[in-house]
C-alpha positions as CSV (number, residue, x, y, z in Angstrom):
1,X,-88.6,-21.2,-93.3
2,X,-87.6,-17.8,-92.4
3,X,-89.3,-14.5,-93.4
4,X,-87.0,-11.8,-93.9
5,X,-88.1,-8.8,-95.1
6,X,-85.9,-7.4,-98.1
7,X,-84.2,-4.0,-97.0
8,X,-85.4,-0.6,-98.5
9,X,-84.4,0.1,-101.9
10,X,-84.3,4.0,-102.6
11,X,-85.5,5.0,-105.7
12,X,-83.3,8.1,-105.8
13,X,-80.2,5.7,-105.9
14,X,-81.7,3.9,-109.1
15,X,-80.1,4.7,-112.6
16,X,-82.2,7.3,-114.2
17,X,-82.8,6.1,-118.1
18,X,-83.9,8.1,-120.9
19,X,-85.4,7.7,-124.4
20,X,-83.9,8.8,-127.4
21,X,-85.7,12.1,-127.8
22,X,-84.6,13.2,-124.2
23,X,-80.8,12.2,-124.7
24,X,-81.2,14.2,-128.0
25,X,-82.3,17.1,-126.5
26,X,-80.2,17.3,-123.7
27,X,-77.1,16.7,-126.1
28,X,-78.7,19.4,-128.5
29,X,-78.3,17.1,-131.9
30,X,-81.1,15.3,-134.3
31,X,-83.1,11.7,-133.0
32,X,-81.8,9.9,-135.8
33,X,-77.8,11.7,-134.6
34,X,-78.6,9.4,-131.0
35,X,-79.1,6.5,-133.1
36,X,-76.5,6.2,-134.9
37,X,-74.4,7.3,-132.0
38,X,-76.0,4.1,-130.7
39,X,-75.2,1.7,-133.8
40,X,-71.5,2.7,-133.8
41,X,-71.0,2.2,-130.0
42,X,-69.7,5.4,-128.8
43,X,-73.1,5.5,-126.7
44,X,-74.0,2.7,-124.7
45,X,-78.1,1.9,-124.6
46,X,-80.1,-0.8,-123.8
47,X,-83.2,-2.4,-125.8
48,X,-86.4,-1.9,-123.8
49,X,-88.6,-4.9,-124.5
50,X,-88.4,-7.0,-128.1
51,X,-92.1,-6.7,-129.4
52,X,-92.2,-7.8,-132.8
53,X,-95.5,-5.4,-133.8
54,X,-94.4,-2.9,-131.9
55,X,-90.7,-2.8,-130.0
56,X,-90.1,-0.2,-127.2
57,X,-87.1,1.5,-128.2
58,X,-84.2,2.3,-126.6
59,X,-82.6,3.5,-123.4
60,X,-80.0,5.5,-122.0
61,X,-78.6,5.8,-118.9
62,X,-77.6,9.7,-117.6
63,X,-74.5,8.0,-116.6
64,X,-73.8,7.2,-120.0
65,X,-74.7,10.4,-121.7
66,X,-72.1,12.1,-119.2
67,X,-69.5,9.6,-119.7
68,X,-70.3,10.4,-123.7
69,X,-69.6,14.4,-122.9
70,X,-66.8,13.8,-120.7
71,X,-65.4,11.6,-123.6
72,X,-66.1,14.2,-126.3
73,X,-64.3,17.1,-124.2
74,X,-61.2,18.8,-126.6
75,X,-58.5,20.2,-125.9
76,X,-58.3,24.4,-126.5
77,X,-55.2,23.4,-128.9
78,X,-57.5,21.1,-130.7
79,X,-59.8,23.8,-131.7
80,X,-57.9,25.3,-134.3
Protein backbone atom coordinates (compact mmCIF):
# COMPACT_ATOMS: atom_id res chain seq x y z
CA UNK A 1 0.00 0.00 0.00
CA UNK A 2 1.73 3.03 -0.85
CA UNK A 3 1.23 6.56 0.57
CA UNK A 4 1.83 9.18 -1.81
CA UNK A 5 1.13 12.46 -1.06
CA UNK A 6 -1.05 14.27 -3.72
CA UNK A 7 1.08 17.24 -5.33
CA UNK A 8 0.13 20.98 -4.48
CA UNK A 9 -2.74 22.34 -6.06
CA UNK A 10 -2.60 26.27 -6.38
CA UNK A 11 -5.54 28.06 -5.80
CA UNK A 12 -4.55 30.92 -8.00
CA UNK A 13 -4.57 28.42 -11.09
CA UNK A 14 -8.38 27.42 -10.20
CA UNK A 15 -11.22 28.92 -12.38
CA UNK A 16 -12.60 31.92 -10.70
CA UNK A 17 -16.68 31.60 -10.78
CA UNK A 18 -19.14 34.18 -10.27
CA UNK A 19 -22.87 34.64 -9.48
CA UNK A 20 -25.22 36.26 -11.59
CA UNK A 21 -25.16 39.64 -9.95
CA UNK A 22 -21.24 39.92 -10.34
CA UNK A 23 -21.31 38.86 -14.19
CA UNK A 24 -24.12 41.48 -14.39
CA UNK A 25 -22.18 44.08 -13.05
CA UNK A 26 -19.07 43.53 -14.58
CA UNK A 27 -20.95 43.29 -18.12
CA UNK A 28 -22.96 46.57 -17.09
CA UNK A 29 -26.64 44.98 -18.00
CA UNK A 30 -29.82 43.93 -15.75
CA UNK A 31 -29.73 40.26 -13.45
CA UNK A 32 -32.63 39.03 -15.23
CA UNK A 33 -30.38 40.27 -18.90
CA UNK A 34 -27.59 37.36 -17.42
CA UNK A 35 -30.30 34.93 -17.25
CA UNK A 36 -31.57 34.90 -20.21
CA UNK A 37 -28.20 35.24 -21.70
CA UNK A 38 -27.99 31.92 -19.80
CA UNK A 39 -31.31 30.20 -21.17
CA UNK A 40 -30.42 30.94 -24.77
CA UNK A 41 -26.80 29.60 -24.63
CA UNK A 42 -24.77 32.43 -25.67
CA UNK A 43 -23.34 32.33 -21.94
CA UNK A 44 -22.13 29.15 -20.66
CA UNK A 45 -22.95 28.65 -16.61
CA UNK A 46 -23.15 25.96 -14.45
CA UNK A 47 -25.98 24.98 -11.73
CA UNK A 48 -24.54 25.24 -8.23
CA UNK A 49 -26.32 22.62 -6.12
CA UNK A 50 -30.22 21.28 -6.97
CA UNK A 51 -32.01 22.10 -3.63
CA UNK A 52 -35.52 21.75 -4.12
CA UNK A 53 -36.56 24.52 -1.12
CA UNK A 54 -33.99 26.49 -1.93
CA UNK A 55 -31.47 25.89 -5.14
CA UNK A 56 -28.06 27.81 -5.29
CA UNK A 57 -28.13 29.51 -8.39
CA UNK A 58 -25.88 29.76 -11.02
CA UNK A 59 -22.33 30.22 -12.01
CA UNK A 60 -20.00 31.66 -14.28
CA UNK A 61 -16.71 31.25 -15.04
CA UNK A 62 -14.46 34.71 -15.87
CA UNK A 63 -13.35 32.66 -18.78
CA UNK A 64 -16.60 32.55 -20.07
CA UNK A 65 -17.73 36.03 -19.51
CA UNK A 66 -14.50 37.04 -21.69
CA UNK A 67 -15.08 34.56 -24.27
CA UNK A 68 -18.80 36.24 -24.20
CA UNK A 69 -17.04 39.93 -24.80
CA UNK A 70 -14.60 38.71 -27.19
CA UNK A 71 -17.57 37.13 -28.99
CA UNK A 72 -19.72 40.30 -28.91
CA UNK A 73 -16.74 42.49 -30.32
CA UNK A 74 -18.07 44.56 -33.81
CA UNK A 75 -16.60 45.60 -36.40
CA UNK A 76 -16.28 49.78 -36.76
CA UNK A 77 -18.20 49.15 -40.28
CA UNK A 78 -20.83 47.46 -38.26
CA UNK A 79 -21.66 50.47 -36.28
CA UNK A 80 -23.46 52.35 -38.68
Amino acid sequence: MSHEVPAAVNVADAPKFLNAIEVAQRLRVSRSTVYNLIASGRLAAHRNGGGKIRPRGVRVAESAVEAYLADSLIAPSEVA
